[in-house]
N, C-alpha and C positions, 0 to 999 in steps of 0.2 A: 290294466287291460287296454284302455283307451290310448296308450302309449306304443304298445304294443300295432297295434292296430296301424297306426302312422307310420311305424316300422315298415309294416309289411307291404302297406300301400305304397310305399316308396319304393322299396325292390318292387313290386309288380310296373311300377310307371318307367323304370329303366329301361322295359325293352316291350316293343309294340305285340309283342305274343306274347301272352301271360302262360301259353301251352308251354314255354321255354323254358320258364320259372319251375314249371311245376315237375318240368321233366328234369332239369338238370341243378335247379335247388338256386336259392338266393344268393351265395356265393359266388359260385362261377356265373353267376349275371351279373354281376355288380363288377368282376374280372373284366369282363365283355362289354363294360358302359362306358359310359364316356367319363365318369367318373374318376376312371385310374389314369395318370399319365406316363405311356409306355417310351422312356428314354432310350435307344439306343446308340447315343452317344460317343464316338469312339478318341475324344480330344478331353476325358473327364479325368484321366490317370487317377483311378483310387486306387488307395493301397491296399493287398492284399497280403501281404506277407507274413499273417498271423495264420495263412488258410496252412494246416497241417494233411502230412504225407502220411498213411501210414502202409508198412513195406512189410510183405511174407513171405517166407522160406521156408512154406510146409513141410516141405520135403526133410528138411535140418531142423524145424521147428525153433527158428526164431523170426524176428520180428522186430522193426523199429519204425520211430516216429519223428520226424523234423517235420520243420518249418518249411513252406514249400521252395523257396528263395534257396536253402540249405542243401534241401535232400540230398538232392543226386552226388552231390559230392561228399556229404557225409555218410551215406549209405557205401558207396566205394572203399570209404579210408574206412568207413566199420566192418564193413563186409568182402572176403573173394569172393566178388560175384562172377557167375558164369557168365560170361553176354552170349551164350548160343542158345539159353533159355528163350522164350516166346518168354515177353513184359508187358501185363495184363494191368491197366488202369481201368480204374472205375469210379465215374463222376456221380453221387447223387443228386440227388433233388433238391427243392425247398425245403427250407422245415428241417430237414436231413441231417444228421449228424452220425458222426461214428459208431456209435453205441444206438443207433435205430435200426427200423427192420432190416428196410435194404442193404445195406451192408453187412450186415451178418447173413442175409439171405448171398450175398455172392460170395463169401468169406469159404461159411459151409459146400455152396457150389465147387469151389475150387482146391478145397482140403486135399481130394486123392489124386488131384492132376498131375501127372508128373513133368518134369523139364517147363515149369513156368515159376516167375514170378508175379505177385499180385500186388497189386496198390489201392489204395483207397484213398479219398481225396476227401478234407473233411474242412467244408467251406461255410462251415453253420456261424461262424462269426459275424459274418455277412451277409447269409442268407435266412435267417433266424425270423420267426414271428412275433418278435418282441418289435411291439411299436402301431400295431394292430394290423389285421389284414390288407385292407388296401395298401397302407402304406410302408409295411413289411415285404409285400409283393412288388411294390415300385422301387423299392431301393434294390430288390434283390435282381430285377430288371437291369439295373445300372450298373451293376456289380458284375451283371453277365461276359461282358468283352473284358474286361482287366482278368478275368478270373481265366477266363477261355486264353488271352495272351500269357500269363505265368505258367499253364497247363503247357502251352505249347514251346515255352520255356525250357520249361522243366523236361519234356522231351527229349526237346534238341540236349538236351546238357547228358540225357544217358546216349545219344545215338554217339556226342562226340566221347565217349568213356567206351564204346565199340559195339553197342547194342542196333543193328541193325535194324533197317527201316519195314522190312519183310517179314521182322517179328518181332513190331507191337502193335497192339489191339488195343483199340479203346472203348470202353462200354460207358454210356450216362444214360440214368434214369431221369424224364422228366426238365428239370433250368439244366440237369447236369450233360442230357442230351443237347443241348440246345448253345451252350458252353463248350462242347466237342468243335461246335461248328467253326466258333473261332480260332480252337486249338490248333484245329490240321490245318487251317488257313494260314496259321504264324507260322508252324513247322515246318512247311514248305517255303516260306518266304526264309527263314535261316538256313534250310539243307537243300533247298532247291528237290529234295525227295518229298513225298506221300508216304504216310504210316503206312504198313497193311490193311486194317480192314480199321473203322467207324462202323459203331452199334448203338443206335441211339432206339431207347425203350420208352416208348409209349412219350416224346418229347412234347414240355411245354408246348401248349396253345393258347391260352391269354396271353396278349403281347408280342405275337408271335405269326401266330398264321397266316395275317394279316401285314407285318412286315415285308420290308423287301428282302429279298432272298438272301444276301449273304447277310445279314442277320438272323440265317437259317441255319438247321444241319442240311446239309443238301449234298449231292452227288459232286465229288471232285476235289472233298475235302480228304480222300483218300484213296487209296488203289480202289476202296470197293466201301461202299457205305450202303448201312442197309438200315431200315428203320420196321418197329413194332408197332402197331395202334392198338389200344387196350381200349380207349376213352375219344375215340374222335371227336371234337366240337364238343368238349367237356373242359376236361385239364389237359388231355392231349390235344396236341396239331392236329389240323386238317391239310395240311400240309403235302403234297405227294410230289417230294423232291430229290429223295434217294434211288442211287441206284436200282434196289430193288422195296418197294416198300411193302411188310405184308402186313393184313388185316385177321387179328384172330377174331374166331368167331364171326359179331359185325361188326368188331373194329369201334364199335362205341359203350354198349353193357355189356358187361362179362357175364357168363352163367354163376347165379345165386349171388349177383350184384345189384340185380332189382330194387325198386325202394320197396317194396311190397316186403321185401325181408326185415326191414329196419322199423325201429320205433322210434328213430328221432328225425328233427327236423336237419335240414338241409343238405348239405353234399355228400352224404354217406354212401350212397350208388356209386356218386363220382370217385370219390378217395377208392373204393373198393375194386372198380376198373381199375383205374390209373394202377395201383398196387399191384394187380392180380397178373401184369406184366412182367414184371420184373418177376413174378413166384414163376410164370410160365417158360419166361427164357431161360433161367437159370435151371428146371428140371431138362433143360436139353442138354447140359452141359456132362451130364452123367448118364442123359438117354439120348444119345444121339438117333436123325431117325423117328422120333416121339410123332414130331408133326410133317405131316406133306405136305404141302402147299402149292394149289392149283393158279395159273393165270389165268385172271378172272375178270370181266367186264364189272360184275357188282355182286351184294354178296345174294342176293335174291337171286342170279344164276347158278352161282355155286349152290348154294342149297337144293337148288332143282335139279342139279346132275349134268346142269349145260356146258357144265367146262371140263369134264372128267377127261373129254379127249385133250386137252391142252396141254401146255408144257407143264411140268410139274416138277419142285424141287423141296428141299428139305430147310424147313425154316428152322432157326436155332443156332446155337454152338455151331453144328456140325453143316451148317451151310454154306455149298461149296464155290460161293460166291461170283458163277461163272451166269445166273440169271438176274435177268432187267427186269422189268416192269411193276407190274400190280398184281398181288394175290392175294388169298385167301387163303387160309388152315382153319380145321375145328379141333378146337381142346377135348371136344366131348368124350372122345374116342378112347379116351385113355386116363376119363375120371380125374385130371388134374382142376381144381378150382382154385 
């Protein structure tokens, strides 16, 4: 017990509000200390090339998997691929791996779409919690720009196989958000083009928010970059540097993410936010329309009705990427948690 106790005293002395601790859990304060050392590096060349592609053809129901160095060009000689398909990448998170939620949450997402292909990008060799938290999270840091340059690689190498730059979209949940940022930045340095759109969900914020900007996802890494906040000043950025960025709900707990719902200790609110974005985007992709999304000064006006007159647009898949600023949507409406 008496051990315990020193534990705790020490997350609480990391950060001058102990209200901080208690609101967003010992974890993501110790993310937040000075204790973690956030490298963003871009002269570290670590190798990635064990980070695996995996590639779908719902429509024909197959399916394959290389090495990312490989892909593109082994998916051509395996596959007649359309290139008039819309080619749908999807970066996850930390921790993340192929065979985890999110990925199968966009997998299923995109099962009855037709005329698209999907990818999945499975970087857990790298980004993996083996080695403990802190120090799991700083390497997975460093990993960030080689991961984001082979991403943006790997692009360029289907745009020159004929898949045009107006129809692919990239989605990253979380470091995989945050990894986008560097992608469209290479992409455009090989094709002298911008993908279509960057969709980064609820994107790291340890290490991050606080960086300089292009070490960000931010506006300009694509024809149209739009970002989701599930967890503001949690696990996600606080960040407002997209295109359009919107706030579900208030952008920091999700509804029945409360800690008051949980029996354990630490970042169980947070993980449950941070999550509960990616479950929110993805039910647009089959309900288009789901969410409205008002321009909004903060979300304390939206709730009171003060932005109803303002512009208003459709957040989700079905966003028709022609709105800027800051807004607001509520999930409530439609029972999605």
């Amino acid at each position: 017990m008496e051990r315990v106790f020193y534990i705790v005293c020490a997350f609480l002395f990391l950060d001058t509000n102990a209200n901080w601790v208690a609101k967003y859990g010992p974890f993501r304060t110790l993310l937040y200390s000075d204790w973690i050392t956030c490298d963003h590096s871009k002269d570290l060349n670590l190798n990635v090339s064990a980070t695996e592609v995996f590639f779908y053809d719902f429509q024909n129901d197959y399916n394959y998997s290389y090495t990312i160095d490989s892909a593109a060009e082994a998916i051509r000689n395996a596959y007649n691929l359309d290139v008039t398909r819309r080619l749908i990448l999807f970066v996850p998170g930390y921790k993340s791996h192929i065979a985890r939620n999110a990925p199968e949450i966009i997998r299923m997402a995109f099962k009855n779409v037709p005329n698209i292909y999907l990818m999945i990008l499975d970087h857990s060799i790298y980004t993996s919690a083996q080695g403990g938290r802190v120090k799991s999270y700083e390497r997975s840091v460093n990993y960030t720009y080689d991961l984001g340059k082979a991403v943006g690689q790997l692009l360029t190498k289907f745009r020159l196989i004929g898949f045009e730059s107006k129809n692919i979209h990239c989605i990253g949940h979380s470091l995989g958000g945050q990894i986008l940022g560097y992608a469209g930045s290479m992409y455009y340095n090989m094709t002298s083009e911008k993908v279509w759109r960057v969709t980064g969900i609820d994107p790291a914020g340890p290490c991050f928010s606080n960086s300089l900007i292009e070490d960000q996802i931010r506006s300009g890494i694509a024809e149209y970059v739009e970002v989701y906040h599930c967890n503001a000043g949690g696990l996600g950025t606080t960040s407002v540097l997209a295109d359009a960025d919107f706030f579900l709900n208030d952008g920091k707990i999700q509804p029945l993410c409360d800690a008051n719902f949980f029996n354990s200790f630490g970042d169980s609110e947070a993980r449950c936010s941070h999550k509960s974005c990616v479950k929110y985007w993805a039910e647009t992709v089959s309900n288009p329309g789901w969410y409205l999304a008002w321009k909004c000064d903060s979300y304390k006006e939206f709730t009171k009705g003060k932005c109803a007159a303002n512009e208003v647009t459709i957040a989700g898949y079905s966003n028709p990427g022609n709105a800027t600023g800051v807004f607001y949507a509520s999930t409530a409406t439609y029972g999605v948690l």
